[in-house]
C-alpha positions in Angstrom: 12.0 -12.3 15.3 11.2 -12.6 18.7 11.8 -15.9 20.6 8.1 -16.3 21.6 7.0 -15.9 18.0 9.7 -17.7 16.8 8.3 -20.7 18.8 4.8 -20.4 17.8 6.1 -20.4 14.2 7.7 -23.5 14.5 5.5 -25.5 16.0 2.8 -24.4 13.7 5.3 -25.5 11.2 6.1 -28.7 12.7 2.1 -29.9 11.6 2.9 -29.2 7.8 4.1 -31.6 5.1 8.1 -31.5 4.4 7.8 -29.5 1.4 5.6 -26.8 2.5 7.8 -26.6 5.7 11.0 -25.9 3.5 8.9 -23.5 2.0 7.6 -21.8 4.6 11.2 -21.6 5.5 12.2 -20.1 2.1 9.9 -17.7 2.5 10.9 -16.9 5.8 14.3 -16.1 4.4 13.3 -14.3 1.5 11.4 -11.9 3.1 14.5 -11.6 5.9 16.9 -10.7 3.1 14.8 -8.1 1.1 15.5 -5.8 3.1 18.0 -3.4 2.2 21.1 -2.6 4.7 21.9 1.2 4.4 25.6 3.0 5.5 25.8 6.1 5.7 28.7 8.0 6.1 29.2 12.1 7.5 32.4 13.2 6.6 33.4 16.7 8.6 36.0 18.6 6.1 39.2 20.2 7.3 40.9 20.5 4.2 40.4 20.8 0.4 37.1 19.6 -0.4 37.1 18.6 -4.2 39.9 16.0 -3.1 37.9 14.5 -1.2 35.3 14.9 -4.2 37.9 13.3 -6.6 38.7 10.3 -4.4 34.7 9.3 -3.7 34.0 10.1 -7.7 37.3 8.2 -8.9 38.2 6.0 -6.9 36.4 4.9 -3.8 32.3 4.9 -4.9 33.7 3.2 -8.5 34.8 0.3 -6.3 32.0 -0.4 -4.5 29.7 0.2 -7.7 31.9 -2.9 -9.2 30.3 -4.8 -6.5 26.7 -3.8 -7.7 26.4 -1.2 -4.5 24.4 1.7 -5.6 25.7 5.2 -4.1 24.4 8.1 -3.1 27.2 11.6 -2.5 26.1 14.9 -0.9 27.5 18.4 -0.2 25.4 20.7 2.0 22.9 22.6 0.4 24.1 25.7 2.7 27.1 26.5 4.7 26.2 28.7 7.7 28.9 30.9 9.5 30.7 28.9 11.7 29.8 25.7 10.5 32.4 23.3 8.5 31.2 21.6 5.6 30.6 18.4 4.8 30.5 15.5 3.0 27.7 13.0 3.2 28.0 9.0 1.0 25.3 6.5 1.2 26.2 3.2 0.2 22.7 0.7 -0.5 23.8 -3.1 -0.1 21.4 -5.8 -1.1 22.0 -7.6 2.3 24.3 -8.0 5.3 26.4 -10.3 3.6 26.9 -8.0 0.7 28.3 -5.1 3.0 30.7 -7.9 5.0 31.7 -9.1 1.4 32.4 -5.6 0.2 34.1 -4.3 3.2 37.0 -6.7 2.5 36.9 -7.0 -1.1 37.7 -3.6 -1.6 41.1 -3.6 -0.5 42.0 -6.4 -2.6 40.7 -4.2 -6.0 44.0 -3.3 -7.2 42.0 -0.6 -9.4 40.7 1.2 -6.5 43.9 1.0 -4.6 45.6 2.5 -7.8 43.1 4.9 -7.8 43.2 5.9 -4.4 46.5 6.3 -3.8 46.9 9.7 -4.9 44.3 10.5 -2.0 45.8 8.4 0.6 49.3 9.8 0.2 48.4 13.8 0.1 45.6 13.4 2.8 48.1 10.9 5.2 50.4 14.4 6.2 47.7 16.8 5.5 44.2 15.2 6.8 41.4 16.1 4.8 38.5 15.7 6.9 38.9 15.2 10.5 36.7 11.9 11.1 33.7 10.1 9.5 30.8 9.1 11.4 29.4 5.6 10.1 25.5 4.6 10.6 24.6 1.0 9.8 20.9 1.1 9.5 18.4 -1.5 8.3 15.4 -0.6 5.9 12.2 -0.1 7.7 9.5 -2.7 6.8 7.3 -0.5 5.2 9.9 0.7 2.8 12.2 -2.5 2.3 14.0 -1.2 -0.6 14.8 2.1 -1.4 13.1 4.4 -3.6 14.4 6.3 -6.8 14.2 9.9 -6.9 13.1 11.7 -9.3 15.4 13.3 -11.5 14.2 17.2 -10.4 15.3 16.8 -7.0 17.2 19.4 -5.5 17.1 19.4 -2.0 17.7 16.5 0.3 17.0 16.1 3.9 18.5 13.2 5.9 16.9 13.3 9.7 18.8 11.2 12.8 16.3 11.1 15.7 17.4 9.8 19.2 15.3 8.0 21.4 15.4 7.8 25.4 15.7 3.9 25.5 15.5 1.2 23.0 12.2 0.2 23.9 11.1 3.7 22.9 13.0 4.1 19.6 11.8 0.4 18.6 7.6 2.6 19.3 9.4 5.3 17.4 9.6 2.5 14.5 6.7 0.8 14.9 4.8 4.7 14.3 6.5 5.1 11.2 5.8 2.0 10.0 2.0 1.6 11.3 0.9 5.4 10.7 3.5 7.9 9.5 4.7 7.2 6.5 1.3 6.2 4.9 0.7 10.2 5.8 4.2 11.4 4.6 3.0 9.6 0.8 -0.6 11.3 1.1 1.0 15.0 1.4 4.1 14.5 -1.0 7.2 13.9 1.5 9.2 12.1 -1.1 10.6 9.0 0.8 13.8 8.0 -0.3 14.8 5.9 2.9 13.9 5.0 6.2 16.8 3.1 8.3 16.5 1.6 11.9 20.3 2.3 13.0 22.1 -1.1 13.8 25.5 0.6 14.7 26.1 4.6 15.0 28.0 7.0 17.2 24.8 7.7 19.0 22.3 5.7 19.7 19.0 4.0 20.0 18.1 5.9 16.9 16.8 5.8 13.4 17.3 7.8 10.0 15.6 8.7 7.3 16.1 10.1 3.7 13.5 12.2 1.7 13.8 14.7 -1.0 12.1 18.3 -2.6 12.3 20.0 -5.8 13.4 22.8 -3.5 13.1 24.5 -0.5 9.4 26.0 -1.6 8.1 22.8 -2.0 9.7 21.1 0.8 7.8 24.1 3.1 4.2 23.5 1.3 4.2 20.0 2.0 6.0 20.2 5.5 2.7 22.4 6.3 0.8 20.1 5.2 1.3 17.0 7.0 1.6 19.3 10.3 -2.0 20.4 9.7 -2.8 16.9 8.5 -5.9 15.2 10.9 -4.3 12.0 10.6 -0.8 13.1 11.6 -2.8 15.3 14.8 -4.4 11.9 15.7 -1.0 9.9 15.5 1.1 12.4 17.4 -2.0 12.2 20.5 -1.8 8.5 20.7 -0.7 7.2 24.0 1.4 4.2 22.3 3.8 6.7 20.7 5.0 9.1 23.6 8.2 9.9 24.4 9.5 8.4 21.2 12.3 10.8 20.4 14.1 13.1 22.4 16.6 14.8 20.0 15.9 15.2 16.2 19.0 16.2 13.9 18.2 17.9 10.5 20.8 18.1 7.6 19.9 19.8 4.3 21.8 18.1 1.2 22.5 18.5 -2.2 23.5 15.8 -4.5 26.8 16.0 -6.0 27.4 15.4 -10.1 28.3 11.6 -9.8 25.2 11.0 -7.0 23.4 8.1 -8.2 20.6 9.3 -5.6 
């Protein structure tokens, strides 16, 4: 919240009763905490993929679903030539204290590290991928908590778009929020999430996750939000230039044990 607002909020607040002050406050809160804190992880494979697949199925994504963290694991949906695959994890925490609870607890969870050991020790001398990259994002107001796909999905696409400045990626946002996503609903983009990236290799920028039955469908609605007269009108306004600069597009498939 900005400081300004914050201000006005508190004086207003200042006029009311006691109780409907601590309940403004609660509210406040509440509505601070429902949003969902996303991380989601790229892993770029050098070595044998299904051990990395064993160690996220048995070990590593069983410990953080002990904690109540639903998971999300992904595998390209194709390789080109020349590229190396990859492994992509989403882990959905309730809140920020959640992921700084989980983030520590883990390595206390005897189970896990008894799981994982088999993993650490082969992949220690012979590395398995050759780094991860790690976005913190938080959910979008719009979509505060993520939503279920259904269970025909096929095809996933997360999307990272950079923006010039902060000031533009925070527009960048604000047009999701305000306009987009009302139009990605209307033609059938499935919206899984939408993340505002807190803490990522590159930044400002902002994710988001959506999903298709397949690639058929994912090209018949694509079409039609481009034609769409509301998304022409959005994409004209002044408020919303030079948002994004760069926009990265990775197709996904879920893996067996993918709870997304």
């Amino acid at each position: 919240m900005k400081r300004r607002n914050f201000i006005k909020a508190a004086g207003a607040l200042s006029m009311l009763p006691a109780t409907s002050m601590a309940s403004s406050f609660n509210n406040m809160n509440e509505a601070m905490t429902k949003k969902e804190i996303y991380e989601w992880r790229i892993y770029t494979l050098t070595g044998d993929g299904e051990l990395l697949d064993t160690f996220l199925k048995e070990a590593l994504i069983p410990a953080y679903q002990r904690h109540k963290v639903k998971t999300g694991a992904f595998k390209l949906y194709k390789i080109n030539d020349g590229e190396k695959d990859q492994r992509h994890v989403l882990f959905i925490y309730p809140n920020i204290e959640t992921y700084l609870k989980v983030k520590k607890a883990i390595w206390d969870d005897k189970q896990f590290l008894t799981a994982a050991k088999p993993f650490f020790d082969t992949s220690a001398p012979n590395p398995v991928y050759s780094a991860f990259e790690s976005y913190l994002t938080e959910a979008f107001d719009k979509i505060p908590v993520h939503r279920k796909p259904d269970p025909s999905r096929g095809l996933f696409e997360i999307r990272i778009y950079h923006s010039p400045n902060e000031e533009a990626n925070k527009r960048k946002v604000r047009m999701f929020n305000v306009d987009e996503i009302a139009v990605f609903d209307e033609v059938k983009i499935n919206s899984v999430l939408f993340g505002d990236i807190l803490s990522g290799p590159n930044m400002p920028a902002l994710l988001y996750l959506t999903w298709y039955k397949d690639e058929t469908t994912r090209s018949a609605v694509w079409n039609q939000f481009i034609k769409h007269p509301e998304w022409k009108r959005i994409s004209g306004l002044p408020e919303y230039a030079y948002t994004a600069t760069k926009n990265q597009s990775i197709f996904l498939t879920p893996l067996s044990f993918s709870e997304i």
